[in-house]
GUVO-959289 format. One record per residue (C-alpha): residue number from 1; residue in one letter; chain; z, y, x. Coordinates in steps of 0.25 Angstrom, whole numbers, plus 5000, padded with zeros to 4 digits. Layout:
<nodes>
[node NUM,'A','A',[Z,Y,X]]
...
</nodes>
This chain:
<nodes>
[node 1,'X','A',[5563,4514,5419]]
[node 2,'X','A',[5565,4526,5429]]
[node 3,'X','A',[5559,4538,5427]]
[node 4,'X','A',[5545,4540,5436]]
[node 5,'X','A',[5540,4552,5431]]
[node 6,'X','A',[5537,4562,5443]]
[node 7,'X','A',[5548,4573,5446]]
[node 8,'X','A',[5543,4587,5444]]
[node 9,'X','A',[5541,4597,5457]]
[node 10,'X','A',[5554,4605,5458]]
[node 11,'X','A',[5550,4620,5462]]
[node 12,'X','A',[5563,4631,5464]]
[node 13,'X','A',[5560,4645,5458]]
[node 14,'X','A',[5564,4656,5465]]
[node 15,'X','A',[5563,4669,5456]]
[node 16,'X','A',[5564,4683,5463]]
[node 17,'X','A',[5559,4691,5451]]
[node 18,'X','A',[5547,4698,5450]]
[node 19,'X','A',[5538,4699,5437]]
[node 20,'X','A',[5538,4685,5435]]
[node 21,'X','A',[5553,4685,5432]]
[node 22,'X','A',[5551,4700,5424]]
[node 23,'X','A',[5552,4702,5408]]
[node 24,'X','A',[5546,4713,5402]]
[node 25,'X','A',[5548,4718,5388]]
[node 26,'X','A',[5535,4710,5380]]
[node 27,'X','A',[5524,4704,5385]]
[node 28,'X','A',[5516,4716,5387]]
[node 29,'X','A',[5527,4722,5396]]
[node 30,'X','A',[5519,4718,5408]]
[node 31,'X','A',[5520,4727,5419]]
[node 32,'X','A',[5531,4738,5417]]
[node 33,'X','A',[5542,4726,5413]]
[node 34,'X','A',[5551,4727,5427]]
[node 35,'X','A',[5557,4739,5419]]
[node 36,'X','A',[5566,4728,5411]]
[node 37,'X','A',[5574,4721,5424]]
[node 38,'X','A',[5571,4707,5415]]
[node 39,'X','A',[5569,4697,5425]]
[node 40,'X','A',[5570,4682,5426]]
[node 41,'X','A',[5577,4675,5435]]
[node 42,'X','A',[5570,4661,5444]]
[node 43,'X','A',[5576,4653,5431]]
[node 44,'X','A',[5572,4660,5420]]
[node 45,'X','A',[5559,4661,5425]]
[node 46,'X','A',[5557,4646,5425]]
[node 47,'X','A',[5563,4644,5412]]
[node 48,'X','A',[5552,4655,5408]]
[node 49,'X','A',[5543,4644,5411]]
[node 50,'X','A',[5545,4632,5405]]
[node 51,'X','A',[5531,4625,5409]]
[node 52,'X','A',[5537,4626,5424]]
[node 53,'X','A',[5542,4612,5420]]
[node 54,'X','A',[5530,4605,5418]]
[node 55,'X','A',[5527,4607,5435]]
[node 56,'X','A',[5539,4608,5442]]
[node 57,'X','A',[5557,4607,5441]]
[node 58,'X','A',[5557,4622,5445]]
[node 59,'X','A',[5570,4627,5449]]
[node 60,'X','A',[5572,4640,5447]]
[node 61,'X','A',[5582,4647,5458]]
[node 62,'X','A',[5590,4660,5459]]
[node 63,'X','A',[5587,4673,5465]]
[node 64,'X','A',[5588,4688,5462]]
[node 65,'X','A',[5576,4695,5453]]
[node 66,'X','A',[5569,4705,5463]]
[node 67,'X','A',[5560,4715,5463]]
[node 68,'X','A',[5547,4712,5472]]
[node 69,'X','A',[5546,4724,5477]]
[node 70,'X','A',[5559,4724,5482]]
[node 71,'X','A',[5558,4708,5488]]
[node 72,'X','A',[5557,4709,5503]]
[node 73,'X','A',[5564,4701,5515]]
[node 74,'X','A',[5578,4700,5509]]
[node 75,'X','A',[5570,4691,5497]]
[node 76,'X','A',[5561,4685,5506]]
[node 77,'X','A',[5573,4679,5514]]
[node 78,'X','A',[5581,4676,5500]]
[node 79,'X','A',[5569,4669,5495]]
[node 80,'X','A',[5567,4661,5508]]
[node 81,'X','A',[5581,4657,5509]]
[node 82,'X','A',[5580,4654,5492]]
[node 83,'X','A',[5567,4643,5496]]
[node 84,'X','A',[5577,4636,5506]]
[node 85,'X','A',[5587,4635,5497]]
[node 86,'X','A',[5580,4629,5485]]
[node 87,'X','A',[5575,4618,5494]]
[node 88,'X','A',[5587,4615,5499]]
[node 89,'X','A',[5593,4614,5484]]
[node 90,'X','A',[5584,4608,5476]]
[node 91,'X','A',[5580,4594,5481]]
[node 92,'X','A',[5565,4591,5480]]
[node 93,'X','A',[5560,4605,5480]]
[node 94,'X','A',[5544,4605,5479]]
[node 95,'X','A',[5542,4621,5480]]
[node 96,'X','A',[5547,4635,5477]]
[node 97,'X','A',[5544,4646,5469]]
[node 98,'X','A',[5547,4659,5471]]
[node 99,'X','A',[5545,4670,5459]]
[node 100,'X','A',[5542,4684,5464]]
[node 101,'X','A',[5536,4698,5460]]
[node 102,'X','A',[5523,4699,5465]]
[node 103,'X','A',[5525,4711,5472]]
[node 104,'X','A',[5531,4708,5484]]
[node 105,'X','A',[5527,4693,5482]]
[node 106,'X','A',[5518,4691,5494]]
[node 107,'X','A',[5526,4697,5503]]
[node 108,'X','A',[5538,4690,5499]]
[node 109,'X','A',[5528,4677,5499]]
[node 110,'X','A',[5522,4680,5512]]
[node 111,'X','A',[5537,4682,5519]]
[node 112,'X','A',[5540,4667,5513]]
[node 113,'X','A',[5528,4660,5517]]
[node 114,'X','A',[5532,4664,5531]]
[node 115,'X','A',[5545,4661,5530]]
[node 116,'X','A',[5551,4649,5522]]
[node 117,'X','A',[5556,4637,5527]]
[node 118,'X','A',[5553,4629,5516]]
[node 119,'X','A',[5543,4618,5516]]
[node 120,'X','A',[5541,4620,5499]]
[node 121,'X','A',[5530,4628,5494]]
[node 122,'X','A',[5534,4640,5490]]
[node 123,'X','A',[5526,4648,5479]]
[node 124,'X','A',[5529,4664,5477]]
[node 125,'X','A',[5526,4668,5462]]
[node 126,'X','A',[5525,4680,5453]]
[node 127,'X','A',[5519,4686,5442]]
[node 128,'X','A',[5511,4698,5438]]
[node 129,'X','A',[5518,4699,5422]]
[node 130,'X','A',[5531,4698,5418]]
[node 131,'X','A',[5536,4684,5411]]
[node 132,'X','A',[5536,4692,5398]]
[node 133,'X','A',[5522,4697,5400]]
[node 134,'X','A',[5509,4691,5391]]
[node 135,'X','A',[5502,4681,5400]]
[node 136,'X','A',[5514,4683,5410]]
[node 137,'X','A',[5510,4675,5423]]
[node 138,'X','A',[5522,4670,5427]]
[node 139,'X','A',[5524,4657,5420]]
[node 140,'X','A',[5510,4653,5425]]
[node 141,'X','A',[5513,4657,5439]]
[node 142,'X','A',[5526,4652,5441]]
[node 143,'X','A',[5523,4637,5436]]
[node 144,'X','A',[5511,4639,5444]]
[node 145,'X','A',[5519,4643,5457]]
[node 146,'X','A',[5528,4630,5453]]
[node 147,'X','A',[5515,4621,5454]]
[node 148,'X','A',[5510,4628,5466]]
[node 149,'X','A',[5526,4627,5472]]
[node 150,'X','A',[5527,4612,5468]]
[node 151,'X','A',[5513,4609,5473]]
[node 152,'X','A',[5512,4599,5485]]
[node 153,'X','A',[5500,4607,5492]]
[node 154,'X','A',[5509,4619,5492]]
[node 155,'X','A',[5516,4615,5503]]
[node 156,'X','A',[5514,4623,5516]]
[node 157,'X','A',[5506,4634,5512]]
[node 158,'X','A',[5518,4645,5512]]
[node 159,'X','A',[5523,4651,5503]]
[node 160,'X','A',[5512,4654,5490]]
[node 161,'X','A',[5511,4664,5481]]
[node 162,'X','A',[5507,4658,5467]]
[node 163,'X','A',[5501,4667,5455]]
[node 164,'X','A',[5489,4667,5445]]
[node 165,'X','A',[5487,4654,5448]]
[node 166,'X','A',[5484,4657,5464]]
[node 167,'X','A',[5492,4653,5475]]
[node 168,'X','A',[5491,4660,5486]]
[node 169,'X','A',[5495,4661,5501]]
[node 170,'X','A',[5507,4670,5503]]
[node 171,'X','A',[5502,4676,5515]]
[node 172,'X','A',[5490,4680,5509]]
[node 173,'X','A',[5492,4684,5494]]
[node 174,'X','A',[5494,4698,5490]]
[node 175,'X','A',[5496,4706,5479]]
[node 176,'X','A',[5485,4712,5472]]
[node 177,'X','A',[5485,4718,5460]]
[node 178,'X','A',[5497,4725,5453]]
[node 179,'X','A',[5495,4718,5438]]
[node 180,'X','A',[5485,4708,5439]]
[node 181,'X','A',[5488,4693,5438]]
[node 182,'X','A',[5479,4688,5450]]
[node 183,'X','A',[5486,4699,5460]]
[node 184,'X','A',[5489,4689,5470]]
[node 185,'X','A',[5477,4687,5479]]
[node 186,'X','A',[5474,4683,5493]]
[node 187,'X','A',[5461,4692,5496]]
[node 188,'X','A',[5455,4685,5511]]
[node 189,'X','A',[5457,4669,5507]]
[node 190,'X','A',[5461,4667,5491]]
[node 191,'X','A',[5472,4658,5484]]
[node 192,'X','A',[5475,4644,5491]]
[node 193,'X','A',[5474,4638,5478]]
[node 194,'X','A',[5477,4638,5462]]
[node 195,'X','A',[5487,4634,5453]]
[node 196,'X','A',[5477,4627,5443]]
[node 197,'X','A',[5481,4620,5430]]
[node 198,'X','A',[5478,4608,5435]]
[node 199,'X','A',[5485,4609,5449]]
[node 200,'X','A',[5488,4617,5461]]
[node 201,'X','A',[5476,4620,5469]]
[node 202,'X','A',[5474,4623,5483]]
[node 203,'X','A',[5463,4627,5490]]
[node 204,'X','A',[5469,4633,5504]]
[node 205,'X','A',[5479,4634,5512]]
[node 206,'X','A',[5487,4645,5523]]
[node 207,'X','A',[5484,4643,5537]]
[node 208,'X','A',[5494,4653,5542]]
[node 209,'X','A',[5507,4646,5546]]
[node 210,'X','A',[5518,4647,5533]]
[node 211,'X','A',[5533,4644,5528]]
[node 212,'X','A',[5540,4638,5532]]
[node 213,'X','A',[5532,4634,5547]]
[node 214,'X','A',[5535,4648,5552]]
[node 215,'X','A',[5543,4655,5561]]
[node 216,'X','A',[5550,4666,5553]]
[node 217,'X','A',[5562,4664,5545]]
[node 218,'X','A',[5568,4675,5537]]
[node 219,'X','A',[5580,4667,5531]]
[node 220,'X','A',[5589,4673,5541]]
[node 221,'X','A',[5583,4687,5545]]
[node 222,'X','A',[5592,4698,5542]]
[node 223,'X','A',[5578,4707,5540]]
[node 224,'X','A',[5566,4709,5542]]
[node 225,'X','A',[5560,4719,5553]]
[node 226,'X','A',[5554,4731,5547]]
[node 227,'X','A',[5540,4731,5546]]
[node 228,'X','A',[5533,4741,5538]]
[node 229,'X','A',[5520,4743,5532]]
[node 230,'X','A',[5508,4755,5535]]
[node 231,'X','A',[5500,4757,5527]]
[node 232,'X','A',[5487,4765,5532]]
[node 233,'X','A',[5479,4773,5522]]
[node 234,'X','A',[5470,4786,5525]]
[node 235,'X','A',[5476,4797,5534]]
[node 236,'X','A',[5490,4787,5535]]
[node 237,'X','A',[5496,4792,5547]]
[node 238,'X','A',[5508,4787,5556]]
[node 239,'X','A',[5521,4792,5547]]
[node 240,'X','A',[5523,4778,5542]]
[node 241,'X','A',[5520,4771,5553]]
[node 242,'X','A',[5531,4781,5562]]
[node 243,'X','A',[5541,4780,5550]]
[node 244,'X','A',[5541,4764,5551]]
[node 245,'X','A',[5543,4763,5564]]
[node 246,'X','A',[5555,4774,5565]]
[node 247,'X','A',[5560,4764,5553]]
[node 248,'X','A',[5561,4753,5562]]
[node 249,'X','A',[5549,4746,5560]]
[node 250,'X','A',[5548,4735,5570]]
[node 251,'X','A',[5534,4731,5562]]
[node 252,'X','A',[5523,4739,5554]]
[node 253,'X','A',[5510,4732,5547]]
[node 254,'X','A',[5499,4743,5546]]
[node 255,'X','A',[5492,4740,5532]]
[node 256,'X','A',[5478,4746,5539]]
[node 257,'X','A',[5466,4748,5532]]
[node 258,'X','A',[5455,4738,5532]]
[node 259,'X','A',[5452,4731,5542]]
[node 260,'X','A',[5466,4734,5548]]
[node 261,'X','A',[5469,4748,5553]]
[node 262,'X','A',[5478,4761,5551]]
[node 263,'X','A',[5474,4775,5552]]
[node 264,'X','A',[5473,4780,5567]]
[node 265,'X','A',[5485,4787,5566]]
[node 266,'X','A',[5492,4774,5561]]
[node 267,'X','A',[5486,4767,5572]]
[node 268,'X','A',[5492,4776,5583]]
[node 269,'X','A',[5505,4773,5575]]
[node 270,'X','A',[5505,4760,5575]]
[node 271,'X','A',[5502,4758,5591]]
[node 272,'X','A',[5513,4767,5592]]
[node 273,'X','A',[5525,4758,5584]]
[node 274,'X','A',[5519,4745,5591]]
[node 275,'X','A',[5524,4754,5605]]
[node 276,'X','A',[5535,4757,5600]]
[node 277,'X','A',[5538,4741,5597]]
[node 278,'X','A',[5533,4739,5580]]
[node 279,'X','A',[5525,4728,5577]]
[node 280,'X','A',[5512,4733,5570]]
[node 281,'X','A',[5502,4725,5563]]
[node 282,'X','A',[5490,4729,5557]]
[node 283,'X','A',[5486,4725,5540]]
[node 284,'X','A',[5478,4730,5532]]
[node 285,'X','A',[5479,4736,5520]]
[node 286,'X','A',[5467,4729,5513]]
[node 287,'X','A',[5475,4718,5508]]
[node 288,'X','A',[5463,4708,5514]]
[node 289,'X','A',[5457,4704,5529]]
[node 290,'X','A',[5463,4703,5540]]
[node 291,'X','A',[5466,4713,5554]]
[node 292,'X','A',[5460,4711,5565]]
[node 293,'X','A',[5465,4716,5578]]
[node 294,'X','A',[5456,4725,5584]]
[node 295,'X','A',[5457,4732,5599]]
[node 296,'X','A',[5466,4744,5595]]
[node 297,'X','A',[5476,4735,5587]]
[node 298,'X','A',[5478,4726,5600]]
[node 299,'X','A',[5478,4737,5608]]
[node 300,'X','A',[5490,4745,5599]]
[node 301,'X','A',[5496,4732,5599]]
[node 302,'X','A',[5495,4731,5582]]
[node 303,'X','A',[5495,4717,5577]]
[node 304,'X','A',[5486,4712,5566]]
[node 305,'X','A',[5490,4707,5553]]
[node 306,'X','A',[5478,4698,5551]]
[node 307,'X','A',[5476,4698,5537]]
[node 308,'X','A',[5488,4699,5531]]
[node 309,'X','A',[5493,4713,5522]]
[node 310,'X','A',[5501,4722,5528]]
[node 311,'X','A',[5514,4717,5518]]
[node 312,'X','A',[5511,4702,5522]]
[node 313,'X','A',[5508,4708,5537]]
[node 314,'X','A',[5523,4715,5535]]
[node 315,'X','A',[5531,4704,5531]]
[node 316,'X','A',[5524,4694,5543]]
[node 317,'X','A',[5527,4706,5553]]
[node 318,'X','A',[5542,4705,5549]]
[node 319,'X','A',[5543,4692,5548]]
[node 320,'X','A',[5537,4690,5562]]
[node 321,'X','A',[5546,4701,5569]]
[node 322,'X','A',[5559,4692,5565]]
[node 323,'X','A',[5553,4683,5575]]
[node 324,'X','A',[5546,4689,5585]]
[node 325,'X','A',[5542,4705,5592]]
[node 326,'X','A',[5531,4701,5600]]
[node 327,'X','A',[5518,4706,5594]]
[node 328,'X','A',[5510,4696,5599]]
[node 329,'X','A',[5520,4686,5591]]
[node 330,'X','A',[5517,4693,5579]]
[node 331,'X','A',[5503,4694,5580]]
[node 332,'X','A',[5505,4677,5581]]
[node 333,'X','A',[5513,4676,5568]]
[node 334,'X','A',[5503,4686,5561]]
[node 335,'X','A',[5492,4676,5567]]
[node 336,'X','A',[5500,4664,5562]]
[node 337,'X','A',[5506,4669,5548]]
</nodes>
């Protein structure tokens, strides 16, 4: 009699390090642990978690341990280029996971989401304790991320982030705390659902246009264009903003104070680089709410980033001047993204 059991999903596991794939020296060795190098490459991190094969068939694949703090375009591009090729190797492919440290994971989230050219979910996981730690998160985030990844209703919703049992929208999570568990919040609309017990759960859905219907691909770039971030605080005055420019800044995103502005003498600086042919558009420091393009920015000619932060505002800048100079293109994509 053949065999009519139902096949499991089949999710590839992307690991690129992070504390997720750290060891410490005992379980108490929570925070200080990078100090021992012991990290765990995409296969040992699966066989760490043997419940993983009650969800799925994950595929673990190779690819180099990185620091976040040092993950930027070159990994964003690798990675891109690492989700084409899993779904041309392993037939039947229901989703991706990609492991990642959590400090640069929205960023490195966000530049996915509006990049791929994959039509699998892909879910971006981390953790905020080691694997060695006592009641390490990583297990539970990573089968969690498999679930979410191997989950029907995950399809076209860009690239998610998935951890403490929330998923949330790449282009809207941030990094909040430095140790807690629930760092990863979306502060103006919440999660778009919860990976329960039960079953995955959504309760929303993006509307801003995501991977892989987009128009920016980053695959073949040989860079990105400098765009660098001001950030304003009291008495901030134009030496940052005249030192990016001299650098070669063909973009700057002014992380303002709320409800989206710099310091006058920032302002006059600003006006000046957009004369002199830079791209500047206007965050907020607040991590929350978004711009709203008042007479003097229009008449400076400074975009608005609507409400996204100034490191998620940077890598859509960046990604929209491989594509296009015309700042009334620009102030489209940031409409549309």
């Amino acid at each position: 009699m053949p065999n009519t059991a139902p096949t499991q999903p089949r999710i590839a596991f992307i690991g690129s390090g992070g504390t997720m794939a750290s060891l410490g020296e005992n379980g108490l060795d929570i925070q200080d642990y990078g100090r021992h190098g012991r990290v765990m490459d995409a296969a040992a991190i699966v066989a760490r978690v043997p419940e993983l094969a009650l969800v799925a068939e994950v595929i673990p694949r190779p690819y180099s341990a990185v620091i976040s703090t040092r993950i930027g375009f070159r990994d964003w591009q690798a990675l891109s280029r690492e989700c084409d090729k899993a779904v041309a190797e392993i037939p039947g492919l229901a989703g991706i996971v990609i492991g990642h440290g959590t400090a640069t994971l929205e960023e490195t989230a966000y530049a996915l989401s509006l990049s791929l050219k994959v039509a699998v979910p892909v879910v971006m996981v981390g953790a905020q304790r080691p694997a060695s730690g006592l009641s390490a998160d990583m297990g539970m985030n990573l089968l969690n991320a498999v679930r979410v990844a191997a989950c029907p209703e995950s399809r076209g919703l860009g690239v998610l982030v998935l951890l403490n049992d929330e998923i949330q929208a790449a282009r809207e999570v941030s990094k909040t705390s430095t140790w807690r568990l629930q760092t990863f919040r979306t502060p103006d609309f919440g999660v778009l659902g919860h990976a329960d017990a039960d079953r995955i759960s959504y309760y929303r859905k993006p509307l801003r246009r995501v991977a892989p219907d987009t128009e920016f691909d980053i695959r073949t770039l040989g860079a990105l264009p400098r765009v660098d971030i001001c950030y304003s605080h009291a008495d901030a005055d134009e030496t940052a903003i005249r030192a990016f420019v001299a650098a070669g800044a063909r973009g700057i995103v002014s992380a303002g104070f709320a409800p989206g502005g710099p310091t006058p003498v920032e302002q006059d600086a600003l006006a000046e680089a957009v004369k002199q042919g830079v791209v500047v558009v206007q965050s907020t420091r607040v991590g929350s709410g978004r711009v709203v393009a008042g007479t003097r920015m229009r008449q400076q000619g400074i975009l608005s980033a609507d409400n996204l932060t100034p490191q998620k505002a940077r890598v859509l800048l960046a990604l929209a001047l491989t594509v296009t100079q015309d700042p009334a293109e620009i102030a489209r994509i940031f409409a549309t993204y």
